[in-house]
C-alpha positions in Angstrom: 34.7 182.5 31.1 35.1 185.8 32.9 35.4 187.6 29.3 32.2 185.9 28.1 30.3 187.0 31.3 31.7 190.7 31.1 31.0 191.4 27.3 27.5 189.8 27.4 26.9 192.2 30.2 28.0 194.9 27.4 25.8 193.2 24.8 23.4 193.7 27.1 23.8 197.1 28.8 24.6 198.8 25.5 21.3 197.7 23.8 19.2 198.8 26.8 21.1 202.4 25.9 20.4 202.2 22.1 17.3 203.9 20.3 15.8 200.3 19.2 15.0 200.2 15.9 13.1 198.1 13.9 7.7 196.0 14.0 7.6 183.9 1.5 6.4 181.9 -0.6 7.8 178.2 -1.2 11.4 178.1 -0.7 12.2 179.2 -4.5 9.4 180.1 -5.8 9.5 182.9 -8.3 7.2 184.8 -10.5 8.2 187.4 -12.8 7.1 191.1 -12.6 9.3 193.8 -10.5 7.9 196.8 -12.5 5.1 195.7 -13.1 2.3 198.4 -12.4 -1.6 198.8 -10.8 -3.0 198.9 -6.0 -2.9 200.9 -3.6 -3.5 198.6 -0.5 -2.2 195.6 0.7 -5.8 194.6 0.0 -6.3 195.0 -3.4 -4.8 191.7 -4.0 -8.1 190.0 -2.6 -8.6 188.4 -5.8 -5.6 185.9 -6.0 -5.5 183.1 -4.0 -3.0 181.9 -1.5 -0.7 181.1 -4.1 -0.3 184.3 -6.0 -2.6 183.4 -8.7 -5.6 185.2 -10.0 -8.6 183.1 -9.2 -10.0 181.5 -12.5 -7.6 183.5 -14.5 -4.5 181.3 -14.9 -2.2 183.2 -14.0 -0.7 185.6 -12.0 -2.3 188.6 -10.5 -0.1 191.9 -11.2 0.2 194.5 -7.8 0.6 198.1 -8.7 4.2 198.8 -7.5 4.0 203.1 -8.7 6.8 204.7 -9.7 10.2 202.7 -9.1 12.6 205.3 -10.7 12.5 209.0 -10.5 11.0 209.4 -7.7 11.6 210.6 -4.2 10.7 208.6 -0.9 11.3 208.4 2.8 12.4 206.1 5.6 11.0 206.6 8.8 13.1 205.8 11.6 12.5 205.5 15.2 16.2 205.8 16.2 18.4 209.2 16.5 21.7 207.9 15.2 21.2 204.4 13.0 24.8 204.5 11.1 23.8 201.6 9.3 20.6 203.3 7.5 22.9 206.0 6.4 25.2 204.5 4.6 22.4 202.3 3.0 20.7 205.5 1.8 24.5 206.6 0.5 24.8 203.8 -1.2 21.6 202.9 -2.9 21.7 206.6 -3.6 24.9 205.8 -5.6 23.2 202.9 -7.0 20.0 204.3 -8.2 20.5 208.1 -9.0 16.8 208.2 -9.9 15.4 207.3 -6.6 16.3 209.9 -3.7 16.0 208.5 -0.5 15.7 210.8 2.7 15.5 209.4 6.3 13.2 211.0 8.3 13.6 210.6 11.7 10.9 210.6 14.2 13.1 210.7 17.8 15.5 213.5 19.7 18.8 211.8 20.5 20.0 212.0 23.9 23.6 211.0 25.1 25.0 209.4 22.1 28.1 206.9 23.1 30.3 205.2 20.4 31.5 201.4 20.8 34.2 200.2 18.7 33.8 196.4 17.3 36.7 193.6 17.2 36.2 193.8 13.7 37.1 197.7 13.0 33.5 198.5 12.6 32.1 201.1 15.1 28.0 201.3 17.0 26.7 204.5 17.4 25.0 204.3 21.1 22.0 207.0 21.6 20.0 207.0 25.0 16.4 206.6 23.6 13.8 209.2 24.3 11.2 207.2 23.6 11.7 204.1 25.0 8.2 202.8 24.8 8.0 204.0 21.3 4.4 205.8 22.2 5.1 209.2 20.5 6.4 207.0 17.7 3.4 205.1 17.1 1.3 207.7 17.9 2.7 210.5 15.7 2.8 207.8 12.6 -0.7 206.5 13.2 -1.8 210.0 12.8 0.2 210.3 9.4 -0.9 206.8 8.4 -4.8 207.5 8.8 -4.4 210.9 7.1 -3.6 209.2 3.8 -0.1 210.4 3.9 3.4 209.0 6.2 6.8 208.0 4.9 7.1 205.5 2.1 8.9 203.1 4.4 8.4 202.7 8.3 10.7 201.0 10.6 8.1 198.9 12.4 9.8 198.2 15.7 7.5 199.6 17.9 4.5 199.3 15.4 1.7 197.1 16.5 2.3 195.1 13.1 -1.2 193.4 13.4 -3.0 195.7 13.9 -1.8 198.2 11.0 -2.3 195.6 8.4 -5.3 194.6 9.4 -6.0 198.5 9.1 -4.6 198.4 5.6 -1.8 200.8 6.3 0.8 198.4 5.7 1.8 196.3 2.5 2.1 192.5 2.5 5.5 192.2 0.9 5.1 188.4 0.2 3.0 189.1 -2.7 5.8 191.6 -3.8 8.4 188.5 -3.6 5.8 186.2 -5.4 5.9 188.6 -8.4 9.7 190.0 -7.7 11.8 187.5 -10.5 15.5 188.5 -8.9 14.4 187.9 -5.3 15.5 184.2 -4.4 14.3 182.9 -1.3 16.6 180.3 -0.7 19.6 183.4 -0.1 17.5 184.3 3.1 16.6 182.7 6.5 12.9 181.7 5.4 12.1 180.7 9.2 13.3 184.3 10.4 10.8 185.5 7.6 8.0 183.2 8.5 8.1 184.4 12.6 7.5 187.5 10.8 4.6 186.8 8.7 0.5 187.8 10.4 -2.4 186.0 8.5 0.5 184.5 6.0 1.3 188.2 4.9 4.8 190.0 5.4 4.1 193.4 6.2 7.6 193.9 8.2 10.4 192.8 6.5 13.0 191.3 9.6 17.0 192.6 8.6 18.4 190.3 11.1 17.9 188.9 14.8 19.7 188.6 18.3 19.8 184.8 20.3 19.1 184.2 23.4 21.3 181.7 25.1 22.4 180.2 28.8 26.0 180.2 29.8 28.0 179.2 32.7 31.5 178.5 33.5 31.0 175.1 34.6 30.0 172.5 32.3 26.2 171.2 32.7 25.7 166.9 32.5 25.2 166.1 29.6 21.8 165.6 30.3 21.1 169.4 29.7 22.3 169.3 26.1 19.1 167.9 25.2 16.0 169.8 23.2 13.9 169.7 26.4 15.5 171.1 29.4 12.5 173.0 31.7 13.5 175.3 34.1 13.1 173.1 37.1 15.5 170.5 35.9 17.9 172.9 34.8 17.7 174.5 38.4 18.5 171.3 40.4 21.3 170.3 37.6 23.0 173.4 37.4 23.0 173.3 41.1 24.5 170.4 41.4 27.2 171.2 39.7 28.2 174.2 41.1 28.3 172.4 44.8 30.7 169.8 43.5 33.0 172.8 42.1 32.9 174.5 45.7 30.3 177.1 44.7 28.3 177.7 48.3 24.9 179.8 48.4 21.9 178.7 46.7 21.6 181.0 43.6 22.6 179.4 40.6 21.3 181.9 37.8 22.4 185.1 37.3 19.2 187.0 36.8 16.4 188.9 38.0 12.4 187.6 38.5 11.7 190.8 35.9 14.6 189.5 33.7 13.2 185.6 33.4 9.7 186.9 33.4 10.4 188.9 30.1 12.3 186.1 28.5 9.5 183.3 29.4 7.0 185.8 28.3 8.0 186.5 24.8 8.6 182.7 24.7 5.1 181.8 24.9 3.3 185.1 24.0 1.1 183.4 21.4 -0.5 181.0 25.0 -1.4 184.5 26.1 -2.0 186.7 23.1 -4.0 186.1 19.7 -2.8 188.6 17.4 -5.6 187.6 14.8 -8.7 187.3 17.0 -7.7 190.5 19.0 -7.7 188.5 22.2 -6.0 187.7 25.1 -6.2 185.0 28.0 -3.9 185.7 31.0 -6.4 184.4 33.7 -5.4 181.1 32.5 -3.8 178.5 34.7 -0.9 178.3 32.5 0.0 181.6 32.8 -0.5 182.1 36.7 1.6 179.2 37.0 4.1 180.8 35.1 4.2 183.8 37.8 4.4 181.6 40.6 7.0 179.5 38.9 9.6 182.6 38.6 8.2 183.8 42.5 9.3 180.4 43.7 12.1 180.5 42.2 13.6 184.0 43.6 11.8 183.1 47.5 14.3 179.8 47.1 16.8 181.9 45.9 17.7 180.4 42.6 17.5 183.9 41.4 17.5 187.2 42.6 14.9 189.4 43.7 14.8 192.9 41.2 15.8 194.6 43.9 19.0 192.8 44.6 20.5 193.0 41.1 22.1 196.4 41.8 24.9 194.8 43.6 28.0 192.5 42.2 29.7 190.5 44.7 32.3 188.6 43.1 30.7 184.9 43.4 27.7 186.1 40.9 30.6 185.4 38.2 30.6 182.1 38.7 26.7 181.3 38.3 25.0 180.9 35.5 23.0 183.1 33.3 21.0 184.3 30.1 23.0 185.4 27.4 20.4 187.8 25.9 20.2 189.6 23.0 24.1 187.9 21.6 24.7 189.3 18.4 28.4 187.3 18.4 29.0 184.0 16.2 31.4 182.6 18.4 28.9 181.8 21.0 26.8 179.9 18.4 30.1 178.0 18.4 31.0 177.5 22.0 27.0 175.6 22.3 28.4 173.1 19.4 31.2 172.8 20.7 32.0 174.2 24.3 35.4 175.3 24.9 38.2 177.2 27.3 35.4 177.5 29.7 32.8 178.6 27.8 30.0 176.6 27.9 26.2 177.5 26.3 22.9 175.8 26.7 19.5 176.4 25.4 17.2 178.1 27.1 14.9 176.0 29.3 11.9 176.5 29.4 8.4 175.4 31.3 7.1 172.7 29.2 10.7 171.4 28.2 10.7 172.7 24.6 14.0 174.5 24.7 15.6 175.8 22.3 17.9 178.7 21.0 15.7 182.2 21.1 16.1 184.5 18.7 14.6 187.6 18.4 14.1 189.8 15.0 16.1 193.1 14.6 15.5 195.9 12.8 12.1 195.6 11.1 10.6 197.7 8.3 7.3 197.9 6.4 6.2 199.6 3.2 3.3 202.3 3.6 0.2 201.2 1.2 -0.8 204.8 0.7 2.8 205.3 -1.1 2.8 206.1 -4.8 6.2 204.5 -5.2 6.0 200.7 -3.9 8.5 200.0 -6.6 11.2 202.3 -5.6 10.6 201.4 -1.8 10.4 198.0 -2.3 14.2 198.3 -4.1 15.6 200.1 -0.7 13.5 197.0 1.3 15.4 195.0 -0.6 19.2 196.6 -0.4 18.6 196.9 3.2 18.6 192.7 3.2 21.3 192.9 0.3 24.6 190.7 1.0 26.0 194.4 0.5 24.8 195.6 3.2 24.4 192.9 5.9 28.0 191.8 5.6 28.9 195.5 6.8 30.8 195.5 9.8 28.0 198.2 10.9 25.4 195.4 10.4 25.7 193.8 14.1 22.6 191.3 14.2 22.7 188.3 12.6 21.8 188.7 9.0 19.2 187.0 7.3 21.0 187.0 4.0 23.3 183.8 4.1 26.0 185.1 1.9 26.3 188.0 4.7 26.0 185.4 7.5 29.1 183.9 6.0 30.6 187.0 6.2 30.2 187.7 9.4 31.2 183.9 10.8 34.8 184.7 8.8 35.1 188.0 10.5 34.3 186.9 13.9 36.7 184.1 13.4 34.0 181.4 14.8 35.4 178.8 13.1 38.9 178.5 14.1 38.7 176.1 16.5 37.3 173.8 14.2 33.3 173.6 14.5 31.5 173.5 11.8 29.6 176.8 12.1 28.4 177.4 8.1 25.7 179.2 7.0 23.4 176.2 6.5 24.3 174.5 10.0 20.8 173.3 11.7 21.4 175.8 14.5 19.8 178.2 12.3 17.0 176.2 11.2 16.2 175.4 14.7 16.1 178.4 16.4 13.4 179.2 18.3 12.5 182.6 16.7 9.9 184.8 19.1 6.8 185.9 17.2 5.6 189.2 16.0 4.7 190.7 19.8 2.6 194.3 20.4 5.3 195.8 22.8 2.7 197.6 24.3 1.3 194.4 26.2 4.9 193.3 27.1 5.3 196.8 28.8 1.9 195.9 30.9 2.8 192.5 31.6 6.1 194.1 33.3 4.4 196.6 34.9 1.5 194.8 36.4 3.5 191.6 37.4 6.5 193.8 39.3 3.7 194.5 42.0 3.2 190.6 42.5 6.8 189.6 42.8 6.6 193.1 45.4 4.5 191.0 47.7 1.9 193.1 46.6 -0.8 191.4 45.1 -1.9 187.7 44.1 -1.1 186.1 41.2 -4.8 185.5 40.7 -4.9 189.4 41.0 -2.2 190.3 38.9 -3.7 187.9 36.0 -6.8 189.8 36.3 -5.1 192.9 35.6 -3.5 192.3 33.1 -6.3 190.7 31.3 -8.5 194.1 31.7 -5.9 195.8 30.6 -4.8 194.8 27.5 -7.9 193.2 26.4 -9.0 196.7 26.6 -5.9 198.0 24.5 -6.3 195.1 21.7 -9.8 195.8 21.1 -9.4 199.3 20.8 
């Protein structure tokens, strides 16, 4: 248990260091077309209907792709060392010697550190100079409204909703409705659905990160259910640590900021409607969320900000969130716990728990490029099983052949669980929708200065409200 709770203090620490990158039709459906010619936008499509068909015609409505062979394009990237995007640009290089692909990047690096896998495959670590992504979006925004940018953006940072309703960004599901060789069924189509705004896919998701709870000491049975809440998992996991001589009251190894975040993202669409442009954080729900976490440190059940700086021993044995796991074998231990290691969902407020899992490594395909067809090829490569069963590929994959891959390599099924690319695990996930990074960064700042002692919740609602309804609107 002590090697679980060290390296998912890693997992965690490294990607706080890294330079983040990254903003379907029926299952099977396929229509043919990939070089097909004629658009510009993502909406000059608005005559076809929902399904890809022209509206009175019959038959399928044909999107100008541009050039998809001898031609030139670029990949903005938001990060100063992504070792995987090179040797995807090396490769599809080699692949297609009529398309040259250059990566332009769009951040300084700063300390770069290097982390070796279990596997043999290495992760180039960069401090990020950007961590809010603000020059990012602000230097491609310029770009974008000029007529002109990269061909291909990595969207991480991007305020997704807001560039396509802009029309800067293509909606790539119409690009798989007409793409023949593109098979839905060899992708996660709920990781591609979380993605989706107003049914359209204008950032293509690579792969995704879970969120987890792990302890040393096995939980009732009782909290292996789909709706653990926070205040039952509280008293349980108390409990239990009593009757295995654990004194103190703190039972979960994290911060107010820490569970605020998670919670947040959780149930960003209560607070934030992408589509409308509106928000509503003065409601009770959310308020109650505040107080809930507040509560929960003043019992101490969890720790004030402030106090996470220190590591006395004991804090090994509590429990805590297993953020941003990118390993297989923890998938395993919550099927079947094991040699200590024992997983949970994450609770939540309302008792819908579930696995979290966050997208990673996004990117989107500029509707002002002339070469849609040549871009949309790399899109595609960069989901390839080629490419995501790459040791340098560290998220979970979205392609399932890849996802096999990486379960072999990890070794997560030597003890016997049945851990295969089609388990329900990964249909069940709870994947976090699209989410303006922007607001989250409010939301942080504004509700530190209530769990201070500063301010009322009431307050601190209020705040946030004017801010960001300000922001969305602009």
């Amino acid at each position: 248990m002590k090697i679980l709770m060290k390296k998912a203090c890693l997992i965690i620490a490294a990607l706080m260091l890294l330079s983040i990158t990254a903003c379907s039709s029926a299952a099977g459906k396929k229509a043919s077309g990939e070089n097909a010619t004629a658009g510009a936008t993502a909406d000059n499509t608005a005559g076809t209907s929902g399904d890809g068909t022209g509206i009175g015609s019959g038959q399928a409505s044909v999107i100008d792709m541009g050039k998809d062979d001898n031609t030139r394009i670029t990949v903005a990237s938001s990060d100063a060392n992504n070792r995987f995007l090179e040797i995807a640009v090396k490769k599809f290089n080699e692949l297609y010697p009529g398309i040259v692909v250059d990566i332009k990047q769009y951040s300084t690096m700063g300390e770069v550190y290097k982390s070796e896998t279990e596997d043999g495959g290495s992760i180039i670590i960069s401090k990020n100079e950007d961590p809010g992504g603000e020059k990012y979006i602000k230097t491609i925004s310029t770009e974008l409204m000029s007529g002109t940018g990269p061909d291909i953006i990595n969207t991480f940072y991007i305020p997704c909703a807001k560039f396509a309703d802009n029309g800067f960004l293509c909606d790539m599901e119409k690009f798989i409705e007409q793409d023949g060789e593109f098979d839905i069924n060899n992708y996660y189509k709920n990781i591609f659905d979380a993605a989706k705004y107003k049914k359209g896919l204008y950032s293509m998701p690579l792969g995704f990160l879970t969120d987890m709870l792990a302890g040393k000491y096995s939980l009732p049975d009782g909290a292996r259910t789909d709706n653990l809440t926070l205040d039952s998992f509280f008293r349980l996991a108390g409990e239990t640590l009593g009757a295995n001589g654990v004194g103190g009251t703190y039972v979960l190894n994290t911060s107010e900021r820490e569970l605020f975040e998670n919670l947040f993202i959780w149930y960003y669409k209560s607070f934030v409607s992408e589509e409308s442009r509106d928000c509503d954080f003065t409601s009770s729900e959310f308020v109650r969320l505040l107080k809930q976490i507040k509560d929960a440190a003043d019992k101490k059940l969890i720790f004030k900000s402030a106090d996470m700086a220190s590591w006395p021993k004991e804090r090994e044995n509590l429990y805590f969130l297993m953020r941003s796991n990118y390993d297989s074998n923890y998938l395993s231990y919550f099927l079947n716990p094991r040699g200590g290691n024992n997983v949970y969902a994450m609770p939540s407020l309302d008792g819908k728990s579930g696995i979290g899992a966050d997208i990673w490594w996004e990117y989107g395909i500029n509707s002002n490029s002339g070469s849609k067809g040549a871009a949309w090829k790399f899109v595609k490569f960069l989901i390839s099983e080629e490419m995501q069963a790459l040791p340098e590929f560290y998220p979970f994959p979205v392609n399932k052949n890849a996802m096999a891959a990486k379960i072999k390599r990890e070794r997560s099924t030597e003890a016997g669980t049945a851990l295969g690319v089609d388990n329900p695990i990964f249909s069940k996930l709870f994947v976090y929708p699209e989410k303006n990074l922007q607001i989250l960064k409010i939301a942080v700042e504004e509700t530190e200065k209530y769990f201070n002692g500063q301010r009322s919740a009431e307050d601190t609602a209020n705040v946030i409200q004017g801010r960001v309804n300000m922001m969305i609107k602009e």
